[in-house]
C-alpha positions, 0 to 999 in steps of 0.5 A: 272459617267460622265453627259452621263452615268448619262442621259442614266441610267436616260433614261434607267429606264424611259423605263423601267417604260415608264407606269409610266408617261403614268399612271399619266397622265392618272389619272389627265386627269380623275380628271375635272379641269375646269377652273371656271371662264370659266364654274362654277360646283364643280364637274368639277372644281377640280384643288385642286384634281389634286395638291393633287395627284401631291403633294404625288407623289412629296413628296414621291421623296423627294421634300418640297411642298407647296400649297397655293390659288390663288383664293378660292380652287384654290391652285399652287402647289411649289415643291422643292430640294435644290440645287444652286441657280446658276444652279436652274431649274423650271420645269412648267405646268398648270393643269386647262383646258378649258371647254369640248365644244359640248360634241356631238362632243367627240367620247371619255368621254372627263375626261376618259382618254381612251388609243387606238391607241398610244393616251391617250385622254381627256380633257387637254391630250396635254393641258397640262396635258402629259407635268405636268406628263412629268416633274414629271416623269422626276424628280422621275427617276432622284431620283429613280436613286440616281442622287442628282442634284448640282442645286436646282430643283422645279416643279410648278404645276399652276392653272388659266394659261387658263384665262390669268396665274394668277397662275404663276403670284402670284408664280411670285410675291411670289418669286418662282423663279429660273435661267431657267424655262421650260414650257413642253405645247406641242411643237411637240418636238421642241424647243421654247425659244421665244414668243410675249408679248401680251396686252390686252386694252381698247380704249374708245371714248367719243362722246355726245348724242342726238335724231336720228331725228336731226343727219342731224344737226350733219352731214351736215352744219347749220347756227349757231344761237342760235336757232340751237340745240347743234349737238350730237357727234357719239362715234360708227362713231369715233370709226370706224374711228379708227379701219381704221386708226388701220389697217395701224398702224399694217400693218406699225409694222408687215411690218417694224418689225419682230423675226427670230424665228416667222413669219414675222406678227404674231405681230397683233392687234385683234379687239376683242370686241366692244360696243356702246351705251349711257351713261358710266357705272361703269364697263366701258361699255355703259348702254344703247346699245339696242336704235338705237333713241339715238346717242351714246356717248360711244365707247368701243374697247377692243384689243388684242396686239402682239409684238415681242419678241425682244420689250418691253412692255414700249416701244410698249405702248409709240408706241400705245399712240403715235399713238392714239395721232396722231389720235386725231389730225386729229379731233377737238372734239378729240383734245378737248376730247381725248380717253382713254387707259386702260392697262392691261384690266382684269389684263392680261399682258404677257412680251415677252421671248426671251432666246437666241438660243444658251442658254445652256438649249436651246442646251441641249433639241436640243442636247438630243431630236436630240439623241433620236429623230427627230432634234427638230427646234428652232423657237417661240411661236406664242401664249402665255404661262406661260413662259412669267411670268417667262421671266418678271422677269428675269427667262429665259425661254424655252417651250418643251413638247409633241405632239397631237392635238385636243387641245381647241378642241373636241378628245383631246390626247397625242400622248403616244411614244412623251409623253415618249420621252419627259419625257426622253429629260426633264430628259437629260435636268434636268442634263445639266442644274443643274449638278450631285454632285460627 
């Protein structure tokens, strides 16, 4: 059989058995995978549960699977069938979701998994558990078809991608690797082979303490003289400075600078987080924020940094570094006492994807989701996912997947014809990208 005839055997037994993704799907959505490091409860943290169905449904394909832990009881799951390097295809999802939220405001049992109105609802229906089933139904058609692909085929089932994709990262850093990957997060049926890299960081500024009562001899001229008290320095003024002249930095990259697959500014800086106070802690941060009588010697920002798809991660820190620098010029205590950045805060770091559009993978999910559905839009990602790990080391990447909404959200669901489709244009995919032994 030609590649054709082959995708629509494929396709026609996905609809015969479109119940079957549909079921899976379902029945992780009613396993709480919880992220813990968002909220702390065995009950609803059982990201082990979900990888042990995922494990026997791939297993009972045929696939070799592996688990091992990220964290404690936190394992990702490897699944593989051998086959050639040169056409290998990672098939990727995460199966922690993020906490339920008010459950006041869910109409539905947010880990029910209820079907009404061509929607299966729950908590990570769309994020993303449709897309992990989608990915398996996908390869279970193609064996139960007796397809047996050129290029080896690997799902990776990971945990922790909610706080930051430390699952990816350690099979990453393991070497689960492959020639392509794709991330099936919802998309609505487009085609995304692009997104931001994005950093986290801490700018701290050092200032020196003294009494609220002598500010005047901090801010306004004294004599000099040896009766006069050394002047206390405010880190929490310096820092407002700073986010002034952090404003016109990023407006200067987000006006100069932009992807054609984003919108032109997405490349922000986020002001996320700010603490001032005296004294710097171990962790960091200041140890006294709670007495306005203290002049605070400590500033801490903590940013969160888009860039595009086409910088470096290299090349946007030696930017920001350049800038700070510059800024510090501008002030004689901070030429004297320099704030310091802190990369990577938290461990998280996200490289930038930019597989080229016309990528075979990339024509093969347009071609084959154009011929069963709407014509999908090429275009990026304006948040980030998995994909990103992948793409740092060399992998290239695409992001395809189903739609709904409610993600991250109250009424969270997967639109159930989109979840189907989407099985189906995997599927076309898988044999584009690995190839049919004859």
């Amino acid at each position: 059989m030609d590649a054709n005839t082959t995708i629509q055997t494929v396709q026609s037994f996905l609809e015969r058995e479109k119940d079957w993704v549909v079921d899976l799907t379902q029945r992780i959505v009613q396993i709480p995978s919880v992220n813990p490091k968002f909220y702390t409860d065995p009950a609803f943290n059982r990201e082990a549960d979900v990888q042990a169905v995922l494990d026997r449904e791939l297993a009972a394909i045929g696939f070799q699977t592996e688990q091992w832990d990220v964290f404690d009881g936190r394992p990702n799951l490897v699944a593989d069938i051998a086959g050639d390097e040169s056409r290998s295809l990672i098939l990727c999802g995460h199966v922690d979701v993020v906490p339920v939220g008010d459950l006041a405001s869910w109409t539905v049992d947010p880990f029910g998994g209820e079907i009404k109105d061509g929607k299966l609802f729950g908590r990570g229906s769309i994020d993303m558990k449709g897309g992990v089933a989608a990915c398996v139904a996908a390869a279970r058609a193609i064996r139960q078809c007796g397809i047996e692909l050129e290029g080896r085929l690997s799902v990776h089932a990971v945990v922790d991608e909610e706080a930051g994709g430390f699952g990816a990262m350690d099979a990453v850093r393991r070497g689960k690797l492959a020639k392509a990957v794709l991330v099936a997060e919802p998309t609505w049926g487009d085609v995304l082979p692009a997104e931001g890299g994005l950093e986290w960081a801490r700018v701290t500024f050092r200032g020196r303490t003294a009494h609220s009562a002598w500010r005047y001899n901090e801010i306004y001229p004294q004599r000099q003289g040896p009766e006069r008290l050394e002047p206390g320095v405010n880190a929490v003024e310096i820092a407002s400075r700073f986010i002034q002249a952090l404003r016109y930095f990023e407006l200067d990259r987000t006006r100069a600078r932009s992807h054609p697959l984003l919108p032109v500014g997405m490349n922000t800086i986020n002001i996320g987080v700010i603490h001032g106070g005296a004294g710097l802690g171990a962790n960091g941060l200041p140890m006294t924020m709670t007495n306005p009588a203290i002049i605070p010697d400590i500033a801490v920002i903590d940013l969160d940094m888009k860039f595009l798809p086409s910088e470096t991660s290299a090349q946007y820190r030696r930017d920001f570094e350049t800038f700070v620098y510059h800024f510090s010029q501008t002030d004689a205590w901070l030429r004297e006492n320099p704030p310091t950045i802190q990369w990577e805060l938290n461990g998280l770091h996200f490289p930038p994807l930019n597989t080229p559009v016309d990528h075979v993978l990339v024509k093969s999910l347009v071609n084959r989701k154009s011929a069963i559905g709407k014509t999908p839009e090429v275009k990026g990602f304006v948040a980030v996912c998995d994909a990103a790990h992948y793409a740092g080391a060399g992998v290239d990447g695409v992001i395809f997947g189903p739609s709904g909404d409610g993600f991250h959200g109250d009424d969270e669901y997967v639109d159930l014809d989109s979840l189907v489709e989407t099985t189906k244009v995997i599927a076309a995919s898988i044999i584009d990208w690995c190839g049919v032994k004859r």
